[in-house]
C-alpha positions as CSV (number, residue, x, y, z in Angstrom):
1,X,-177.9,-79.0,-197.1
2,X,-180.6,-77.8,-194.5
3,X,-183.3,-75.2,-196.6
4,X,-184.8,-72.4,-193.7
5,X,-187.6,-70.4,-194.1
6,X,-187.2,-67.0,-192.7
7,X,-189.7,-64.8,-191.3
8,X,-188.6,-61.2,-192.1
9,X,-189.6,-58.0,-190.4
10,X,-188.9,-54.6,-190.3
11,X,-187.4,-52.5,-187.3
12,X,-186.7,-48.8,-188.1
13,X,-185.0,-49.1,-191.1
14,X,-183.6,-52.7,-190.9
15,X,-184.4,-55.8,-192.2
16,X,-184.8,-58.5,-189.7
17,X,-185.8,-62.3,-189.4
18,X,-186.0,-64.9,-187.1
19,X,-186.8,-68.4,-188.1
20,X,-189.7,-69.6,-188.7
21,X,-189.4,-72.7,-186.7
22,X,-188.9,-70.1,-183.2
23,X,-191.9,-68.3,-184.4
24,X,-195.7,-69.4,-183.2
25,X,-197.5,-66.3,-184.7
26,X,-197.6,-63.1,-186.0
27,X,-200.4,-60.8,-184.9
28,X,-201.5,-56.9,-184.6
29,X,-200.0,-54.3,-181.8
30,X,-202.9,-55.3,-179.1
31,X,-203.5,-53.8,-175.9
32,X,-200.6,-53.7,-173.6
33,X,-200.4,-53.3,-169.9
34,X,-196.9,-51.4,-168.7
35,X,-195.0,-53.1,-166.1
36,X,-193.0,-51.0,-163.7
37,X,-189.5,-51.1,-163.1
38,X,-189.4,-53.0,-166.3
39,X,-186.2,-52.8,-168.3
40,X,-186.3,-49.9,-171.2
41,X,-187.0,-52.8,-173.8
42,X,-190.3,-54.2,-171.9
43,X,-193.2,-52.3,-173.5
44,X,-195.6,-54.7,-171.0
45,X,-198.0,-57.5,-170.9
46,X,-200.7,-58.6,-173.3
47,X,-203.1,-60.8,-172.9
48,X,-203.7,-63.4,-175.9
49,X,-206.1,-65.9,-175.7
50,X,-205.8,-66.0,-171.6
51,X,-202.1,-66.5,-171.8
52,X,-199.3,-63.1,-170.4
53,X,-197.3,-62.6,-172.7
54,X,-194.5,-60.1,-172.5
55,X,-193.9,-58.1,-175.0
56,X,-190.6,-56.6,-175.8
57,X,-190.0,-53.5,-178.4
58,X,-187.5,-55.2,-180.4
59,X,-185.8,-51.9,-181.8
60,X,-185.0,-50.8,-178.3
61,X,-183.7,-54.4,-177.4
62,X,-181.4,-54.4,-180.4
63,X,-179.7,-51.1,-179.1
64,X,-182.1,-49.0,-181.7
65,X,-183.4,-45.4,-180.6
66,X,-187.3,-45.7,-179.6
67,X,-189.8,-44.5,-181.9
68,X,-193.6,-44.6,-182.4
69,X,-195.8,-47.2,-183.5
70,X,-198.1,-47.7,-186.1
71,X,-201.3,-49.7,-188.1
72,X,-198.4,-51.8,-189.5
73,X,-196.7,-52.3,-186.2
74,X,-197.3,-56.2,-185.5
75,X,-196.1,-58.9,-182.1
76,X,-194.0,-61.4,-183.4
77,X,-194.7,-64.0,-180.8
78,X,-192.0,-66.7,-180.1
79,X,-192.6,-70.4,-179.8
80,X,-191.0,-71.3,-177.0
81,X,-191.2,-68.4,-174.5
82,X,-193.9,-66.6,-174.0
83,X,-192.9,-63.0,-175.4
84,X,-193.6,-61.2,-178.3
85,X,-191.5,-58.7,-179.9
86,X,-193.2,-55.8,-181.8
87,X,-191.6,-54.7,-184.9
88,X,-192.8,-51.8,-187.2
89,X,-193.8,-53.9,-190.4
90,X,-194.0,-58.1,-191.2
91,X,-192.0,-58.6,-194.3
92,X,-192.3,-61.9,-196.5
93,X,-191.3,-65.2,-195.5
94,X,-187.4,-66.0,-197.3
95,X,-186.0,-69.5,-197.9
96,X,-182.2,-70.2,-198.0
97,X,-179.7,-72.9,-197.5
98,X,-177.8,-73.1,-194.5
99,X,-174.8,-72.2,-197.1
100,X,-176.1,-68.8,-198.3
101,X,-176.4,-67.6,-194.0
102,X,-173.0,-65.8,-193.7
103,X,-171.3,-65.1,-190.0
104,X,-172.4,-62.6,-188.4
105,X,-170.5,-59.8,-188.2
106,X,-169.7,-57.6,-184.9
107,X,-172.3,-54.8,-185.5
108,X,-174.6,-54.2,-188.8
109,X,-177.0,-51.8,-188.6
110,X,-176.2,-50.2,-185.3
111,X,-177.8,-53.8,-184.2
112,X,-176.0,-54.9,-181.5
113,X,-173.9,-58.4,-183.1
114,X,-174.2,-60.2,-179.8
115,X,-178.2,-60.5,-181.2
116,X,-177.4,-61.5,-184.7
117,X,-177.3,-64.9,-185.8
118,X,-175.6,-64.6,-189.2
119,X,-176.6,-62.3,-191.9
120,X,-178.3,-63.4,-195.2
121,X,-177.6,-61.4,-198.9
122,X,-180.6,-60.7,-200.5
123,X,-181.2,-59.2,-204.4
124,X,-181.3,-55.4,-203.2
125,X,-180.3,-55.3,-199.1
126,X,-179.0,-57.6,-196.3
127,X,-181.3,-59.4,-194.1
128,X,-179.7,-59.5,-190.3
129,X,-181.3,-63.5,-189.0
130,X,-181.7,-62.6,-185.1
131,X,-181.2,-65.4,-182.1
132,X,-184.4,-65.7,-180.4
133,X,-182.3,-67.4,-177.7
134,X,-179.9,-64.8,-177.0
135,X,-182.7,-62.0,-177.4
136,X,-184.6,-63.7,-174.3
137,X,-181.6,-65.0,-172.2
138,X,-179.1,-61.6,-172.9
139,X,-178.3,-60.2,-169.3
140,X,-181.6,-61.3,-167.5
141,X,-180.0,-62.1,-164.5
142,X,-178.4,-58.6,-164.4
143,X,-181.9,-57.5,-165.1
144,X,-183.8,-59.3,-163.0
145,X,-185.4,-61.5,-165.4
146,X,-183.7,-65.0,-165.3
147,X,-186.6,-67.3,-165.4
148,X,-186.4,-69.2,-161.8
């Protein structure tokens, strides 16, 4: 049995991971440059250490109402694609067998279920494991987006 690490975050009220093998860092809200004609869910660019990176409001992507930042507001940024995805608050970092990840059901937390990956019972509250792929790769070419 596979063990994952988790890295959990919080978005509105929801619990939220990805794992930690699609993450490359975690780092404050930084400066970000709007980009028009952008979809809703594209806040902008950043630029970290010389490299664009877009950055994605992850509520609003997950089919979440919009709502203001804060100190605690962070950019997850992916490994493989450069994007980060701001969430409202990091959380810990949760281990669990491949086992213990249930299916994911069609809608949990007005999260759209097309985004989840499985879901993941914890002592007090479910933690909804996101797909970094399907995140990224969701309707870009309706959007505009499909890398060329």
């Amino acid at each position: 049995m596979r063990k994952r690490q988790i890295v959990t975050f919080w978005v509105d009220e929801c619990l939220v991971g990805l794992d930690i093998l699609e993450v490359r860092e975690i780092n404050r809200f930084l400066d970000i440059t709007p980009v028009q004609q952008a979809p809703e869910y594209v806040l902008g660019l950043m630029n970290l250490r010389g490299q664009m990176v877009t950055v994605f409001d992850l509520g609003v992507r997950l089919g979440l109402p919009s709502r203001e930042f804060s100190p605690e507001s962070h950019n997850v940024i992916l490994k493989n694609e450069p994007v980060g995805l701001l969430v409202d608050a990091v959380g810990e970092v949760v281990q669990a067998e491949d086992n213990e990840i249930e299916a994911p059901p069609a809608n949990l937390h007005n999260i759209e279920g097309e985004f989840i990956a499985g879901v993941l019972k914890l002592a007090d509250e479910v933690l909804v494991i996101l797909s970094a792929e399907k995140l990224l790769h969701h309707r870009m070419m309706d959007e505009g987006l499909k890398k060329t």
